[in-house]
C-alpha positions as CSV (number, residue, x, y, z in Angstrom):
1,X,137.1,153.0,108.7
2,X,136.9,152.7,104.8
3,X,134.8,150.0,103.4
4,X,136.5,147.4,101.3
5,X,133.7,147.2,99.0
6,X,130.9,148.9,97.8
7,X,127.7,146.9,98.0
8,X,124.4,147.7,96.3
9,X,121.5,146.9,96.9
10,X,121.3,147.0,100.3
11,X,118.4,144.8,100.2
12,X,117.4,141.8,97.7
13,X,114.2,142.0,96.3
14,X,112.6,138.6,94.6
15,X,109.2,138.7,92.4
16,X,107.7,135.8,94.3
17,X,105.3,133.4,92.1
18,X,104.6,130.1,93.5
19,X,106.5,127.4,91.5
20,X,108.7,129.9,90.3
21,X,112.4,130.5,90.6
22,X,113.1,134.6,90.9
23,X,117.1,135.8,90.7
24,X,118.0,139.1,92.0
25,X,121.7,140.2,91.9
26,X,124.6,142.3,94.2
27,X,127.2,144.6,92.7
28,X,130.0,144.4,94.9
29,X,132.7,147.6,93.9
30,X,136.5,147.7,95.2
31,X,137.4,151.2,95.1
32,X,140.5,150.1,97.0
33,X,144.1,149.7,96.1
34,X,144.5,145.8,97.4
35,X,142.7,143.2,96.4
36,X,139.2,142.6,98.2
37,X,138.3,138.6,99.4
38,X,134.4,138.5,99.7
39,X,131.9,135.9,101.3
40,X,128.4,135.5,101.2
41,X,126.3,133.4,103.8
42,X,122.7,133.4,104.2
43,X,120.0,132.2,107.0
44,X,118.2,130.3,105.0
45,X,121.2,127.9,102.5
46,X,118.3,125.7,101.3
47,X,116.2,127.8,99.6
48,X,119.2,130.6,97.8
49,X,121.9,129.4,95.6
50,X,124.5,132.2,95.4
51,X,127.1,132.2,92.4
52,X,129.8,132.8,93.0
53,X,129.2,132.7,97.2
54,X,133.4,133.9,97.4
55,X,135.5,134.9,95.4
56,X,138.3,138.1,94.9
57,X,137.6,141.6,93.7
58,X,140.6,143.1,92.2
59,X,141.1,146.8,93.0
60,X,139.3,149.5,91.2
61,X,137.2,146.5,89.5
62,X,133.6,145.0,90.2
63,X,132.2,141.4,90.4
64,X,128.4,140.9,90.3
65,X,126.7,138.0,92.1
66,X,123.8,135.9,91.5
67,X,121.2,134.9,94.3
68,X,118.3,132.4,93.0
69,X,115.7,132.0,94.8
70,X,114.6,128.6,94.9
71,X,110.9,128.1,92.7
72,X,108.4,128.3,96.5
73,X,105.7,126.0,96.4
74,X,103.5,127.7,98.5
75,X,102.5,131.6,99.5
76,X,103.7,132.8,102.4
77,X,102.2,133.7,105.7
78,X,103.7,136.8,105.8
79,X,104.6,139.6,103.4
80,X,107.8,140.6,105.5
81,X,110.6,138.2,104.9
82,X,112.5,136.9,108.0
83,X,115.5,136.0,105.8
84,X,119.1,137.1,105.8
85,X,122.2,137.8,103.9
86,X,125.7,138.2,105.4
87,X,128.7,139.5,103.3
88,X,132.2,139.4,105.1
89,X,135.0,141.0,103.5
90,X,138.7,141.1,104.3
91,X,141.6,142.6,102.3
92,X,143.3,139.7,100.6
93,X,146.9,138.7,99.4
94,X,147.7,138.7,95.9
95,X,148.4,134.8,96.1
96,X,144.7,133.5,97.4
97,X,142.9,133.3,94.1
98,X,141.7,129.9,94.4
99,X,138.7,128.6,96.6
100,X,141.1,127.0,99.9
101,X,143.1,130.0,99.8
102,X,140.1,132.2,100.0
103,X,138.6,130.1,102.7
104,X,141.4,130.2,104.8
105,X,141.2,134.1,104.9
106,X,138.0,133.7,106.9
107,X,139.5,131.4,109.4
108,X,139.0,133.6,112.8
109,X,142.9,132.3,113.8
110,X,144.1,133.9,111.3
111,X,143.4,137.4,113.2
112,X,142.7,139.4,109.9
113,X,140.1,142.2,110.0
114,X,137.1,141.5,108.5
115,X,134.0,143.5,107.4
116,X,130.2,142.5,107.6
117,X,127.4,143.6,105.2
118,X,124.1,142.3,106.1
119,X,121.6,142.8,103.4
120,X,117.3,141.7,103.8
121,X,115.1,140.0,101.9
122,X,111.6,141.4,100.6
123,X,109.3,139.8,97.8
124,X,107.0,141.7,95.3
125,X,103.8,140.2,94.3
126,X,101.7,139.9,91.4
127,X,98.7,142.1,91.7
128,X,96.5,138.9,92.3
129,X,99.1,137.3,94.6
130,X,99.6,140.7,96.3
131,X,95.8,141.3,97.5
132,X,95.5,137.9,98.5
133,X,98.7,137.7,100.8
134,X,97.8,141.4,102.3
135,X,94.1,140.2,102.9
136,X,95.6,137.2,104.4
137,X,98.0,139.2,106.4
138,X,96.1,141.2,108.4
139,X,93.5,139.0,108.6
140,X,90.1,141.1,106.6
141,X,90.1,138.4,104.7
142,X,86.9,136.5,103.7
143,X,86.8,133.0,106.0
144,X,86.4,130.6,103.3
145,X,88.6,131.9,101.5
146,X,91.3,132.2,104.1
147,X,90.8,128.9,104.8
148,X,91.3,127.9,101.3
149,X,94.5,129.3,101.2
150,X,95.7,127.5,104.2
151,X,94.5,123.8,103.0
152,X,96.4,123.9,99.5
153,X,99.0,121.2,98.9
154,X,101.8,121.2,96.3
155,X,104.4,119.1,95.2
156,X,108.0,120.1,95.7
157,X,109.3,121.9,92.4
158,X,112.2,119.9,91.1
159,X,115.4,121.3,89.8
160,X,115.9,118.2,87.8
161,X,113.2,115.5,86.7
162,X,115.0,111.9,86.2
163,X,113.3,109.2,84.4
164,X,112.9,105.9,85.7
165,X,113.2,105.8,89.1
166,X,115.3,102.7,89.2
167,X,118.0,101.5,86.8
168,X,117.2,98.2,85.2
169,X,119.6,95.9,84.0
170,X,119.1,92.5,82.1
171,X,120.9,90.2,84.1
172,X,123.2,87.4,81.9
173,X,126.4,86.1,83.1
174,X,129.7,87.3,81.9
175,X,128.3,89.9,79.8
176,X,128.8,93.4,80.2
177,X,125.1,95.3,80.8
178,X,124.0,98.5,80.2
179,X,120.8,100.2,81.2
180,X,120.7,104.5,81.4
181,X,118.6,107.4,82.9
182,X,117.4,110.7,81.4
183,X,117.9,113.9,83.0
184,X,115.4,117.1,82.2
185,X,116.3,120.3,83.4
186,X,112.8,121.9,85.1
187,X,114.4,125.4,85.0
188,X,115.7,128.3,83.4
189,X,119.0,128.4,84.7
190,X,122.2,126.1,84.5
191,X,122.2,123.2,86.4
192,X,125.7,121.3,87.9
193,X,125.4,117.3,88.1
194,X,127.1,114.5,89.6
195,X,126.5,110.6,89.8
196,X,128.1,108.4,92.5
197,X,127.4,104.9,93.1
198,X,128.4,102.6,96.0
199,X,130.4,99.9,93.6
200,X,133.0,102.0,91.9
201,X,134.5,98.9,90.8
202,X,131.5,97.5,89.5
203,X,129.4,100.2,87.7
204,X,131.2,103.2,85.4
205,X,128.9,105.7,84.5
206,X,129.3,108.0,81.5
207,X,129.3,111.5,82.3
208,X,129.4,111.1,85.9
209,X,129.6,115.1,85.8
210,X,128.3,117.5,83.6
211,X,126.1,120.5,83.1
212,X,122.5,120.9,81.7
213,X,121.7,123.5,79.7
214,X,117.7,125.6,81.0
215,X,115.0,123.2,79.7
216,X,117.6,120.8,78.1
217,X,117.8,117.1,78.6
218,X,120.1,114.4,79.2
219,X,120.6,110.9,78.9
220,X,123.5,109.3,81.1
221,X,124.7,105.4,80.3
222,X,125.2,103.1,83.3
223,X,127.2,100.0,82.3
224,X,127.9,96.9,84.8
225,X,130.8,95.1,84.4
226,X,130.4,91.1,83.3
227,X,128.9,89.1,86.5
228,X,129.8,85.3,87.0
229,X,127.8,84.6,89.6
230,X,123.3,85.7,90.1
231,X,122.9,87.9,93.5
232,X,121.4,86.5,96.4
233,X,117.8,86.7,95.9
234,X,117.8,87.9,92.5
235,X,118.2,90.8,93.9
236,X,120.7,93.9,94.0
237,X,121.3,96.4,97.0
238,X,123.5,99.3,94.9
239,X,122.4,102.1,95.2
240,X,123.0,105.5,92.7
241,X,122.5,109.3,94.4
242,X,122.7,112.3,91.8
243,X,123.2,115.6,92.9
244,X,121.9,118.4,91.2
245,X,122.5,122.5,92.0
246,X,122.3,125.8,90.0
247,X,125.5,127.2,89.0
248,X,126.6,130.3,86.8
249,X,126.7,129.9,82.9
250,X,130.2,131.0,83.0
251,X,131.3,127.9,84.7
252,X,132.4,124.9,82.7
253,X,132.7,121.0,83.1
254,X,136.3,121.5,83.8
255,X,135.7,123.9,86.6
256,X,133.0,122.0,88.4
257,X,133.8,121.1,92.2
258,X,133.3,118.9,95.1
259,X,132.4,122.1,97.1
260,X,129.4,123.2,94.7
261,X,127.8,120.0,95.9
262,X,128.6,121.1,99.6
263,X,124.7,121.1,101.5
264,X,126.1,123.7,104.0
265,X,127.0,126.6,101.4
266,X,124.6,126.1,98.3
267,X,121.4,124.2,97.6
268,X,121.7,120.6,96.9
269,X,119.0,118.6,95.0
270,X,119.5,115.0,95.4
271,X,117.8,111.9,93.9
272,X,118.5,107.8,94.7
273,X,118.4,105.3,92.2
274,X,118.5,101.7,92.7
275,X,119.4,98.7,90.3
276,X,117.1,95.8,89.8
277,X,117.4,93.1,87.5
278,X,115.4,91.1,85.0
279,X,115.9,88.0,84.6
280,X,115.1,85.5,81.4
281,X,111.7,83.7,81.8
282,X,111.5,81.4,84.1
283,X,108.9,77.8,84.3
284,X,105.3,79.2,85.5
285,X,105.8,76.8,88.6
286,X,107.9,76.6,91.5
287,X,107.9,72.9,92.1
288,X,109.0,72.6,88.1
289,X,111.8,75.3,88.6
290,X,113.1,73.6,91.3
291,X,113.0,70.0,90.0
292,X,115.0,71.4,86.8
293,X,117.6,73.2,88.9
294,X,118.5,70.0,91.7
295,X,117.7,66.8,88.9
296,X,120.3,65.8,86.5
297,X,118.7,65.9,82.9
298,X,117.8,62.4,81.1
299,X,119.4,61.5,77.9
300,X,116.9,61.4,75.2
301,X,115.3,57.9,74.0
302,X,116.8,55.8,71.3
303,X,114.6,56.1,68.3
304,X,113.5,52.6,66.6
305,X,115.8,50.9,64.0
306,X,119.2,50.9,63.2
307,X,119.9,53.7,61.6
308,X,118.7,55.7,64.0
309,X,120.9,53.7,66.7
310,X,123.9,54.1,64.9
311,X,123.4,57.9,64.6
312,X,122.7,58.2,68.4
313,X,125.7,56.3,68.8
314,X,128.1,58.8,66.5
315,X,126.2,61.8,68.7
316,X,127.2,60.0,72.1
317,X,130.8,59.5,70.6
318,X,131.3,62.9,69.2
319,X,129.8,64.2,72.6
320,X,132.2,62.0,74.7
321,X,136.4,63.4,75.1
322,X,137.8,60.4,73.6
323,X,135.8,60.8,70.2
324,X,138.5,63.1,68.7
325,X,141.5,59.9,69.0
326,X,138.7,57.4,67.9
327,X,137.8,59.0,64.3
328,X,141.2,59.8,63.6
329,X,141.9,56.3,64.3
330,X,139.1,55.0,62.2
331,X,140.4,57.6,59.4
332,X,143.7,56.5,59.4
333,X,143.3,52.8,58.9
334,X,140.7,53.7,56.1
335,X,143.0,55.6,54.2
336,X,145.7,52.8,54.6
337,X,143.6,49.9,53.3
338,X,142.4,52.0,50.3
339,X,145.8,52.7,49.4
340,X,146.4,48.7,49.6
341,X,144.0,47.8,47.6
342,X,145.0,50.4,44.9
343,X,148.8,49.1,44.9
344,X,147.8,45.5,44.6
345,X,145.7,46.2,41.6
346,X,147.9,48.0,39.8
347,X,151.0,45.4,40.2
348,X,150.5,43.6,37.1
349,X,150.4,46.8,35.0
350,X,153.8,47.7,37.1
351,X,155.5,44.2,36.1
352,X,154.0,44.8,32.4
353,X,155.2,48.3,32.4
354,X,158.6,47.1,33.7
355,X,159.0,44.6,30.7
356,X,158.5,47.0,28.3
357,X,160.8,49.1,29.0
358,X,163.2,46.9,29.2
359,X,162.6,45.7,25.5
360,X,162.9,48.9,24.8
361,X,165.8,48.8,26.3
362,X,167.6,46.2,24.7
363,X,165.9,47.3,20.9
364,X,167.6,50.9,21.6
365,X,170.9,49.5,22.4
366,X,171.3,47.6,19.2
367,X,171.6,50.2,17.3
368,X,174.6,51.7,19.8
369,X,176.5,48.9,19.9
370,X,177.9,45.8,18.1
371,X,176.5,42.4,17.4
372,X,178.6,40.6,20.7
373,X,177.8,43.4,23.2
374,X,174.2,43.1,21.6
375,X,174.0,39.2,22.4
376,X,175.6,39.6,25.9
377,X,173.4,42.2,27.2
378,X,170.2,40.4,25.7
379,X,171.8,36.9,27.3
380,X,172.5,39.1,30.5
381,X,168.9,40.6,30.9
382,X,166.8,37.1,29.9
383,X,169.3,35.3,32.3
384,X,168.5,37.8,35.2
385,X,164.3,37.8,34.2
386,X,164.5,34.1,34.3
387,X,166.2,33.8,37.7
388,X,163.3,36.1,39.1
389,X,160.7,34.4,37.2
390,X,162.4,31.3,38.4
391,X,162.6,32.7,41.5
392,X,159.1,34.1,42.0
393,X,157.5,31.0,40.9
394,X,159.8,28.6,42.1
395,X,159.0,29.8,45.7
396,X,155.1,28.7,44.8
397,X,155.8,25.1,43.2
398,X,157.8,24.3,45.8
399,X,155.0,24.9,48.1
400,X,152.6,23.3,46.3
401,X,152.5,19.3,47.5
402,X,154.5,16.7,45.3
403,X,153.4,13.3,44.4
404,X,154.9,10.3,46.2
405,X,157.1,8.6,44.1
């Protein structure tokens, strides 16, 4: 039977350096006329990361694929790797082009034919790393220095480095918080992020998704929505978990997946973050914290004198709900007695004002009209300013008290 593909190498070979990452790559050739649907699986999912681990090769075209292998932190015991690749291949519809439709081509119900490739796994060594290993190996090693080798101790190498360790936020209520986290990419290849939290509807988190560019960092902002009421205990139980994986430079933000972050098929680095607050000082002693919290506070002594009184009174007033309706009480009845005051002052110069004019009056009418309408008009307006002098005055005589007769 004809091979869908052409694979080469037959075998993947990784230059292995401890705390180093080491990539090595399969051609994979359809010389076919249908379209080719690939997968590759491995033995060992924690310490590869394969881009892209399935995909289509069109006919007479090529696809080349990417195994990392994860940065060791130790040598190995042996210079023969146990570890495996698979690579299943089945001839595919011209339809399944995205990752479900692929995946359902592997589905064993589906009854298809499919193809295996199984590829191994062997490391070359530096020349320093390379004597020590084969010494180790077959055991013509010097003691000590055997047992050197198998008492060293090394920190897991980190895709990503995050900075702090918890996300710290200074508690206020009802006002939004913020508080962020930087990202440093430890490698030289492409790393795929994501954030989740486990309070959607409290956190949002800016670029909850992205990429970081080899030995780039990133800063990612964390805001909390406006809180009305402190936690129990001051403090908080959310919780943050990033996952990180290498992915291919070709990919962008737009085409980044749930299934990249799937444990099963690539490597998945993952960090937790949790949220603790500050809170403004507090008094140095319990008992005091306490007393201020559960006892009302006292209203503040009434300086000597009256001034003083009088101004803690006007404080207590403007303090107080009924203040408002009080001053514009106050006001209103001030402005109403100035305005009093004003008008009876200025009555005389009304009444003196009011004579002149008639005088004027009567001078500018006897040049209009004849002598009689002359006399009757000034008879007529000293008849009528009598009566109301009469009138005015009369009303005070009369209540002035008479002598017996």
């Amino acid at each position: 039977m004809e091979r869908h593909l052409n694979i080469e190498p037959q075998d993947l070979s990784f230059i292995y350096e401890v705390k180093k990452q080491s990539t090595s790559s399969i051609k994979l050739t359809n010389k076919t006329n249908q379209p080719v649907a690939f997968k590759v699986m491995t033995t060992k999912p924690k310490s590869y990361c394969v881009l892209p681990n399935m995909g289509v090769v069109l006919p007479g075209s090529s696809c080349d694929v990417l195994v990392t292998m994860i940065a060791p932190t130790a040598l190995p015991t042996d210079v023969k790797c146990p570890d495996k690749f698979l690579i299943k291949t089945v001839v595919a519809s011209s339809g399944a082009t995205t990752a479900d439709g692929i995946k359902k081509l592997f589905d064993k119900e589906t009854g298809s034919q499919f193809q295996d490739c199984k590829l191994g796994v062997f490391y070359t060594f530096p020349s320093q790393a390379s004597s020590t290993v084969i010494e180790r190996s077959f055991s013509t090693s010097v003691g000590s220095e055997t047992t050197h080798l198998n008492n060293i101790k090394m920190d897991i190498t980190k895709l990503v480095q995050i900075q702090p360790s918890d996300l710290k936020f200074d508690f206020q209520r009802g006002k939004e918080l913020s508080s962020f986290f930087k990202m440093t990419n430890m490698t030289e290849s492409h790393i795929f992020f994501k954030v989740k939290t486990t309070d959607q509807k409290k956190y949002s988190v800016q670029q909850n998704i992205g990429i970081l560019l080899p030995q780039s960092t990133c800063d990612v902002i964390v805001r909390m929505k406006a809180q009305e009421e402190i936690p129990q205990d001051r403090q908080s139980r959310d919780k943050f978990l990033i996952q990180c994986t290498a992915g291919s430079p070709a990919v962008t933000v737009k085409n980044i997946t749930s299934e990249m972050f799937n444990k099963e098929v690539h490597f998945v680095e993952e960090f937790k973050l949790g949220v603790v607050f500050d809170f403004p000082s507090q008094p140095h002693s319990s008992a005091s914290e306490s007393s201020e919290i559960h006892s009302s506070p006292e209203p503040a002594p009434l300086q000597e004198g009256r001034l003083n009184y009088i101004s803690q009174v006007i404080r207590e007033l403007v303090g107080s709900n009924r203040a408002l309706s009080v001053m514009k009480g106050i006001a209103a009845s001030l402005i109403g007695l100035i305005f009093w005051q004003l008008f009876m002052k200025m009555l005389p110069q009304i009444w003196s004002l009011s004579i002149v004019i008639g005088m004027l009056a009567v001078k500018m009418t006897q040049y209009l009209v004849s002598n009689s309408v002359e006399d009757w008009i000034v008879k007529s307006l000293a008849y009528l300013i009598m009566h109301f002098m009469a009138t005015v005055f009369g009303r005070r005589v009369n209540s002035s008290p008479t002598p017996a007769s």
